[in-house]
C-alpha positions in Angstrom: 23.2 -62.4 25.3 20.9 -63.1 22.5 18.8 -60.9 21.3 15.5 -62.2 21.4 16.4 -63.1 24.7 14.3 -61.0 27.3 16.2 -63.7 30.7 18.9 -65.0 30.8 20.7 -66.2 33.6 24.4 -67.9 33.8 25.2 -69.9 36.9 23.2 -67.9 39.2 23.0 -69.4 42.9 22.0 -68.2 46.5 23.9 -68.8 50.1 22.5 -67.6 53.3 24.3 -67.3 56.4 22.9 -68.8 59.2 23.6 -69.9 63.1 24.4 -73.4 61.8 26.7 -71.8 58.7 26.1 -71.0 55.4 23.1 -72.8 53.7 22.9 -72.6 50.0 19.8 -72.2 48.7 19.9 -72.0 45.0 22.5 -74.4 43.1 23.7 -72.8 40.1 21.2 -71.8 37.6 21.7 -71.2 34.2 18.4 -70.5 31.4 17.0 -68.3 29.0 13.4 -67.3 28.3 12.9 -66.0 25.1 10.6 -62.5 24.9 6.9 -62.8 25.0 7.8 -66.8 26.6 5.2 -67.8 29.4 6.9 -69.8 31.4 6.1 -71.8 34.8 8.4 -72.9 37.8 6.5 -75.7 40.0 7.8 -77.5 42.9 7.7 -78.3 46.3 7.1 -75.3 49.6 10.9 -74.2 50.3 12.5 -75.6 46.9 13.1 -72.2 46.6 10.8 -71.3 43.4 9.9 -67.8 45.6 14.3 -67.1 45.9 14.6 -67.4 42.0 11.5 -65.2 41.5 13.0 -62.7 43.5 16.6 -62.7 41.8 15.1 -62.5 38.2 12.8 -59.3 39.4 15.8 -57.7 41.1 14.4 -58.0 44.1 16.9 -59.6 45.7 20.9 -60.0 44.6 22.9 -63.2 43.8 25.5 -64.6 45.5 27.3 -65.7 42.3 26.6 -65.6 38.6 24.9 -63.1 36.4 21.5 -62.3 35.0 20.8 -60.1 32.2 17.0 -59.0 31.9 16.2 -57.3 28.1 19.9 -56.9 27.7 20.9 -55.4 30.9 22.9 -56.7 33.7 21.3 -57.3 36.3 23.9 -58.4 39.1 26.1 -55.2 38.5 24.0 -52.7 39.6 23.0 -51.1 42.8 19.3 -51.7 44.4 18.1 -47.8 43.0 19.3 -49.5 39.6 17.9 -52.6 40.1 14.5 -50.3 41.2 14.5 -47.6 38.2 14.7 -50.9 35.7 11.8 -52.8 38.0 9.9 -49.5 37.1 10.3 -49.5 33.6 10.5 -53.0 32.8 9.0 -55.4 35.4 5.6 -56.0 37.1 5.3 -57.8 39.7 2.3 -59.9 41.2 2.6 -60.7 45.1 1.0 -64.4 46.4 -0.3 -61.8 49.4 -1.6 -58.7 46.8 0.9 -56.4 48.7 -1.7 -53.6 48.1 -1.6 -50.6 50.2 -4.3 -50.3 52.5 -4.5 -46.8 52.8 -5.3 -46.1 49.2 -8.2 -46.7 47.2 -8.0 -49.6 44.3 -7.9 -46.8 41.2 -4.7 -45.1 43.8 -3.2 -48.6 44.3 -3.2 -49.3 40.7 -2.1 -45.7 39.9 0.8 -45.5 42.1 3.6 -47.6 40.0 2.7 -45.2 37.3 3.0 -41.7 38.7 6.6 -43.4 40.4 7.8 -43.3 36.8 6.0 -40.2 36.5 3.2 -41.1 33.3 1.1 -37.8 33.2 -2.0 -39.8 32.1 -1.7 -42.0 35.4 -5.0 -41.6 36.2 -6.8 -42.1 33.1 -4.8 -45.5 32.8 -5.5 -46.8 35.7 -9.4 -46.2 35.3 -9.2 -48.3 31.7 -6.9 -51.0 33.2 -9.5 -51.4 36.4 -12.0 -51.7 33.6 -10.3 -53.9 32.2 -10.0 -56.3 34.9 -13.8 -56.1 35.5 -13.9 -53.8 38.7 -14.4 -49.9 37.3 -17.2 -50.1 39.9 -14.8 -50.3 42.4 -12.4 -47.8 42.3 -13.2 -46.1 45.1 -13.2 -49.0 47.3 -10.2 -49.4 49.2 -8.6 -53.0 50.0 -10.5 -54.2 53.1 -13.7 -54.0 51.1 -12.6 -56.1 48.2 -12.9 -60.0 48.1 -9.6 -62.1 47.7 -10.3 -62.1 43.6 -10.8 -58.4 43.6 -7.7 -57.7 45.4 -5.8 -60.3 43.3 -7.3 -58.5 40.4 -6.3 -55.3 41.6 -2.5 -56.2 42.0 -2.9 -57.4 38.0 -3.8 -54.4 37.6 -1.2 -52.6 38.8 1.4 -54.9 38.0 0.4 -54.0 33.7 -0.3 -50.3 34.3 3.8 -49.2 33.2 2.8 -52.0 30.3 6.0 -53.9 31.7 8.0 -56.2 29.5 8.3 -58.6 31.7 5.9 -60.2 34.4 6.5 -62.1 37.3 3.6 -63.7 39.3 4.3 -65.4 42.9 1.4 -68.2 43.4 -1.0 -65.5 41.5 -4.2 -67.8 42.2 -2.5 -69.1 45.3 -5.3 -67.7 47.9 -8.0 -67.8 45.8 -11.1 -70.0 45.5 -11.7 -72.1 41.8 -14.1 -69.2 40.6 -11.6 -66.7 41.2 -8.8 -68.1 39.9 -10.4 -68.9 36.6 -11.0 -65.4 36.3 -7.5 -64.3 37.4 -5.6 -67.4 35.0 -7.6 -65.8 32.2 -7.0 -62.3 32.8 -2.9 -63.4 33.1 -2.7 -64.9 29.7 -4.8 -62.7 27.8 -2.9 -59.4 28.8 0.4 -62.0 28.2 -0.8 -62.4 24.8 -2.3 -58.5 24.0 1.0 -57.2 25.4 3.6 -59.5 24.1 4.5 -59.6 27.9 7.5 -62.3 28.9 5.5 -63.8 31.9 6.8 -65.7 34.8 4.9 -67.9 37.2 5.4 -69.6 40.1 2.6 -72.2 41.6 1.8 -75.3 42.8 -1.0 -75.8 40.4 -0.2 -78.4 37.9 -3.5 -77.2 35.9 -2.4 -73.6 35.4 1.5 -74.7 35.0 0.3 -76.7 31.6 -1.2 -73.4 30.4 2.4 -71.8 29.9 4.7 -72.5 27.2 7.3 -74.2 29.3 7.5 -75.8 32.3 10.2 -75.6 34.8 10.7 -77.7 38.3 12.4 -76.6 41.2 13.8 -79.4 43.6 16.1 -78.5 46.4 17.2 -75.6 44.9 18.0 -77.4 41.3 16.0 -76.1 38.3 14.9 -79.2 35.4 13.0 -78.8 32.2 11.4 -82.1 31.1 12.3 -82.7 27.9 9.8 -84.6 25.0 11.2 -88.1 24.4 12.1 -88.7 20.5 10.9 -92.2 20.9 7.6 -91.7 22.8 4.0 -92.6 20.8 0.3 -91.7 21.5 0.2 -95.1 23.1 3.6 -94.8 25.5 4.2 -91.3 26.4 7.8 -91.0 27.9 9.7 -88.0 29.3 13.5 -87.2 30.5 14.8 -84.4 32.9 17.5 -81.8 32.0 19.0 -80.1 34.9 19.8 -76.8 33.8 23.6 -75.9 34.2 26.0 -73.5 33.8 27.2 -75.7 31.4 24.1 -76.0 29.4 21.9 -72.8 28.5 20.3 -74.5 26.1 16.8 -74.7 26.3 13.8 -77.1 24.3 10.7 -75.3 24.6 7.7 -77.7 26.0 4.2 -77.7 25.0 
């Protein structure tokens, strides 16, 4: 693996079993994404943008292929190994917050960092809340928060551990235009401030264009559009590179 590479994946696919037989739903997958990268996977509802999300976080396990995430690898070890590095290494940011309702918004944001057991859990989660524009609302717990507060919240907690890496299901996904102004901004600044590697996954072509690179999922195949030598200011032309087991390497867009 390179070393300025914080993912990288090598023929990486998915098969379920089902009533009907197996159904594969990831093709293999081979990338990188280079540390501090901000990177964005579009496509279609069940393309399976949400399965690849899910295998890069350690979430869920391969069928085939390996991943390696800041060096390690990730398809050898077992789920408490695949948590302990999710707690040191990864945030992760939930289309549906995923914030626990018995627990204030300073305890929510607090909790992935007394798991890893920072003593100063409390006083970083005040400063990230802060942060994020809600210190008034610490106290409050989930069901008394708007959609943007509790999308705000789940930032919050997702960059409390300062994780290297950052991955965002449909972050602005339930929110309204106001909202998710306020939640794209927060995303990239703390991306920039932190050197975070952050990856996305949405349907909005708007907030895809804000990240470096762009990635589309299509029945379970991942392409990068590729800049056209040839194409002018007058006669802007792209092609499509499906990316293969064969071919991990990458041309940055944008």
């Amino acid at each position: 693996m390179t070393p300025d590479n914080m993912i990288q994946t090598i023929g990486i696919s998915k098969t379920v079993t089902t009533a009907q037989g197996e159904l594969q739903i990831l093709k293999p997958i081979s990338f990188e994404v280079k540390a501090g990268e901000s990177v964005a996977i579009v496509g279609a509802s069940g393309s399976g943008k949400s399965t690849l999300l899910s295998l890069l976080a350690g979430l869920d396990q391969v069928s085939e292929g390996k991943i390696y995430l800041d060096q390690q690898a990730l398809h050898d070890m077992d789920e408490e190994q695949r948590a302990q590095l999710r707690g040191a290494k990864v945030g992760f940011i939930f289309q549906s917050f995923m914030l626990v309702q018995s627990l204030t918004a300073l305890e929510n944001i607090m909790l992935p960092a007394e798991i890893v057991g920072y003593p100063d859990a409390k006083k970083r989660a005040q400063d990230i809340l802060e942060l994020v524009g809600l210190g008034h609302r610490g106290s409050h717990y989930p069901n008394q928060l708007s959609g943007g507060e509790q999308q705000r919240v789940a930032i919050a907690r997702a960059f409390i551990t300062k994780p290297k890496i950052l991955f965002a299901d449909e972050p602005t996904g339930n929110l309204d235009a106001a909202n998710s102004d306020k939640v794209e901004k927060l995303l990239f600044e703390l991306n920039r401030d932190s050197n975070t590697t952050l990856i996305l996954v949405t349907h909005d072509q708007e907030l895809a264009a804000k990240c470096q690179r762009q990635l589309h999922m299509q029945a379970g195949e991942l392409t990068e559009p590729l800049a056209n030598p040839e194409s002018t200011a007058t006669n802007k032309e792209s092609s499509t590179e499906q990316l293969t087991p064969n071919d991990t390497q990458q041309r940055q867009v944008g």
